[in-house]
N, C-alpha and C positions, 0 to 999 in steps of 0.2 A: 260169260260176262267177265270184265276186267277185276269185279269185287270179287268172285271166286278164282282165280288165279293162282296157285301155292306159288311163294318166294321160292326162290333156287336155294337148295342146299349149302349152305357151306361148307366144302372139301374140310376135310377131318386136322387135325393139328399133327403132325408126327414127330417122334426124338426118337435115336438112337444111336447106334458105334458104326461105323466103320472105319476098314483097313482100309490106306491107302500103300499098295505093293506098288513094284517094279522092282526092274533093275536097276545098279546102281547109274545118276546121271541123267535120270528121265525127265528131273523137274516136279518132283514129289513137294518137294519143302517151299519151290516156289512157287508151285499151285496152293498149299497152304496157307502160307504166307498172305497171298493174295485173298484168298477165300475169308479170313481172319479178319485183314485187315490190320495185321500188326507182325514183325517180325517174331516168331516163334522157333520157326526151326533155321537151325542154322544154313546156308547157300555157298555152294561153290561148284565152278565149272569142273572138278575135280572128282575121283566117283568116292565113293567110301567115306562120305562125310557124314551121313548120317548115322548113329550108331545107337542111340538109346531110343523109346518108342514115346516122340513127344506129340501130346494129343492138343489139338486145334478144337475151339467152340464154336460153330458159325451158326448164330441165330437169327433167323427167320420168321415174318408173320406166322405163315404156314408150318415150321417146323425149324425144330434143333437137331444139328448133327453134329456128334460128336467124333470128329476125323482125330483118326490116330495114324501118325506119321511115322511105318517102319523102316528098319535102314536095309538098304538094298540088300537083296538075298545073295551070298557070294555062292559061288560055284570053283571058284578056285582057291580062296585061302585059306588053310587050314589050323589058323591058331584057336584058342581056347576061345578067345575076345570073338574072332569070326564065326565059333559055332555057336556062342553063345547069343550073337544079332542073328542068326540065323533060327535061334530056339524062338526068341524072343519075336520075328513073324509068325511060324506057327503057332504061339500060341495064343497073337494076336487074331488070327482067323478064327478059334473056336470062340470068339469071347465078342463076335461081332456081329450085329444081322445084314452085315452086306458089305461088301469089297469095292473100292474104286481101283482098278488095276491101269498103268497109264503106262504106254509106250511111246515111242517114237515117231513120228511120223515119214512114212518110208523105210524104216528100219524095227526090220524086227528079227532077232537071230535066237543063237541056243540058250541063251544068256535072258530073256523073254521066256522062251517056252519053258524053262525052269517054273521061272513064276506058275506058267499055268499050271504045269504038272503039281504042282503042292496046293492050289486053292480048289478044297472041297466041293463038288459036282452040287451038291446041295447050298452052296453059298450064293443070293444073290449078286450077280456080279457087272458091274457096268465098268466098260471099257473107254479110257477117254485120249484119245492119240494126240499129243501134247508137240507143239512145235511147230504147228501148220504153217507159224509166219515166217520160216526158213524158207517153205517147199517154192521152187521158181515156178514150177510147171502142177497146176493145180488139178490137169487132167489127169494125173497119177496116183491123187489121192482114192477116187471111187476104186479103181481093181485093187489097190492097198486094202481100203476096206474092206471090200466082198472077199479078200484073202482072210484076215484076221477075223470076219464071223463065220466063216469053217472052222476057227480053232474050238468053240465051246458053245453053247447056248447065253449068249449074253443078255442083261436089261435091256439094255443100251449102249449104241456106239458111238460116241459123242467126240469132231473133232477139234480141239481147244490150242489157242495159245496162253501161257501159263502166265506169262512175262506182259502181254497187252490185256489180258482179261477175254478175250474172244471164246465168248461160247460157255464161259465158266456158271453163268448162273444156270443156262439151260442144263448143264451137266449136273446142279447143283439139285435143281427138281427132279432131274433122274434120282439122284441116290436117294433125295429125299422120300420121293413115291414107294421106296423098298421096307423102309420103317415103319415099326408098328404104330397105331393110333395110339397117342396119349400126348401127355402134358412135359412141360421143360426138362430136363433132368439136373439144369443149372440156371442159376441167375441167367437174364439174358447179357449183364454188364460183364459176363464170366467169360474170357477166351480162352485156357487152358487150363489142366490139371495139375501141370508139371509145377513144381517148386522154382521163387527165385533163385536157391541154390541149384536148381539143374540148371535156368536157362543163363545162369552169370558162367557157368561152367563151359556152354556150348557159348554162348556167346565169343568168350576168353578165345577156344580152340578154333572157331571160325576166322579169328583175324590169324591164326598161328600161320592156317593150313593156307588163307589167300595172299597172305603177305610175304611170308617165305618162296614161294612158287615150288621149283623143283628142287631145290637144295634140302629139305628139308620129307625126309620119308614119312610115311604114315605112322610109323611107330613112335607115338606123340600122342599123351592125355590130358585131363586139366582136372586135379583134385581140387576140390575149394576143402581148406584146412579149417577154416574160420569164415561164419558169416555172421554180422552181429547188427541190431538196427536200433540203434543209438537216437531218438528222437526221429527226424526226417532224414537220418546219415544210412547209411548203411556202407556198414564198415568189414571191406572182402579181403581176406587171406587167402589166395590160388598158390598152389605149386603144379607147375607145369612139368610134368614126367619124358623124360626123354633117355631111349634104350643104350644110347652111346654115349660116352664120355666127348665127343667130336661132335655129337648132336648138340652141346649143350653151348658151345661157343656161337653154332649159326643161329640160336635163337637171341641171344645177348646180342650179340653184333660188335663191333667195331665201339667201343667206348660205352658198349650199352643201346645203341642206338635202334637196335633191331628188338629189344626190349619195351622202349621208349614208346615207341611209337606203337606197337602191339597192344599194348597196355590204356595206352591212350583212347584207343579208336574201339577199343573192347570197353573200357568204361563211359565213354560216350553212347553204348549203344544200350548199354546197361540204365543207364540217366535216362534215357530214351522212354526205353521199355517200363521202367522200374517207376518213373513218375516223380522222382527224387533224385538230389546226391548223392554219389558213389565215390567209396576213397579204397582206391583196389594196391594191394598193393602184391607184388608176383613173385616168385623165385623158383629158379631150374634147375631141378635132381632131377640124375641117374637114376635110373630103375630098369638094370637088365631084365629081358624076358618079362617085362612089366603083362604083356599082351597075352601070357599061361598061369601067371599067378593068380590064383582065385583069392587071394587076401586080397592083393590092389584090386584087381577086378570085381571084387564087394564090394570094396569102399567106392568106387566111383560110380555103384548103382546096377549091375550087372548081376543077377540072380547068377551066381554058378552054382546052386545045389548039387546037381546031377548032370554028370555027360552026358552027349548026345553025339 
């Protein structure tokens, strides 16, 4: 009879961490991003942009995840700064109940199977191939597929474009499914961990690294000296590190102009983000070999305790 009937269960609430890996370029930060719903991590067609591990909120009826955004695993540079984003994945994997690993679509090389080779056989893992809406020929996606789950025992294979949102929630209940039962782990109003002083910082070097294009090398930081929040002001002191004496003129530009404008479009994103006023104001030191010194490299947030 319809009076004895049990109501259907309600699927359980789940929170928890994951890693989101790859290499560098895969579109980590703007799957984030996306997933968030607010810029977080910083974005560029350029690899190696990502460098500190900024974690993302996305809350859900059903469940809170808390995405932590590492920076790409290098395999070929060997400075201090690069072992230390390289420390700072691993030991983002032990401290997670589950990995979103994201590659390319159509492209997977040695620079990929690094990644796998470092995430733990025991780590939940759902793989999500990021870029679909490049591929012309979409009959090439399935054998891509059924190649990449030979590589491991995956959750899930989930194909997503990061940039149109395609497929991203479906991918979102994958990871979600991986988490243990329980309750929020943050306000649901919460979308990161990170400090306004990390994200004024990366914000700063995102306009540095897209605005510059190729003139300008990777060996380039952005220490905020000063952050201070004056009423609804918030008032930022950056110095922007740069290893050359030659570096320092293409960041200023021509009367200032490549400064100017840097500055501007970094404090507007800042205004954005920040919900308030921003009075940023910048200045570019030299800092040879900035990228081995573990002094700077403390101060800009970078555990060097111990080599690796």
């Amino acid at each position: 009879m319809k009076g004895h009937e049990r109501a259907p269960e309600r699927a359980a609430h789940r929170a928890g961490y994951v890693a989101v890996v790859g290499r560098p370029n895969v579109g980590k930060s703007t799957l984030l991003n996306h997933l968030v719903g607010q810029k977080l991590s910083i974005v560029s067609r350029k690899p190696q942009t990502t460098r500190l591990p900024i974690s993302g909120i996305v809350t859900r009826a059903h469940a809170q995840v808390v995405f932590v955004d590492t920076p790409g695993y290098q395999t070929e540079h060997r400075s201090t700064l690069n072992r230390l984003m390289n420390r700072s994945v691993l030991g983002a994997l032990q401290e997670v109940h589950a990995a979103l690993w994201i590659v390319e679509a159509l492209k997977f090389d040695r620079r990929d199977q690094a990644i796998g080779d470092i995430l733990p056989q025991s780590l939940p893992v759902v793989l999500a191939i990021n870029k679909i809406d490049r591929v012309r020929d979409r009959r090439l996606l399935l054998p891509f597929l059924e190649e990449l789950a030979r590589v491991r025992a995956f959750a899930a294979l989930v194909p997503v474009s990061a940039t149109r949102g395609t497929q991203v929630e479906a991918m979102l209940d994958a990871v979600a499914g991986l988490l243990p039962e329980g309750p929020n782990l943050f306000d649901p109003d919460e979308l990161t961990t990170a400090s306004e002083r990390v994200l004024a910082a990366e914000l700063l070097r995102e306009k540095l690294i897209n605005l510059l294009g190729d003139e300008l090398p990777y060996s380039i930081a952005v220490e905020i000296e000063q952050f201070r929040l004056e009423g609804g002001l918030r008032r930022i002191h950056a110095a922007i590190l740069v290893a050359r004496e030659g570096h320092k003129g293409i960041v200023i530009g021509k009367g200032g102009a490549h400064l100017k404008t840097i500055a501007t479009r970094a404090r507007q994103d800042m205004e954005r983000l920040f919900g308030g006023k921003v009075f940023l104001e910048t200045i570019v030191k030299v800092r040879k070999g900035w990228a081995d010194d573990t002094a700077v490299l403390n101060r800009l947030g970078y555990d060097s305790g111990s080599r690796s």
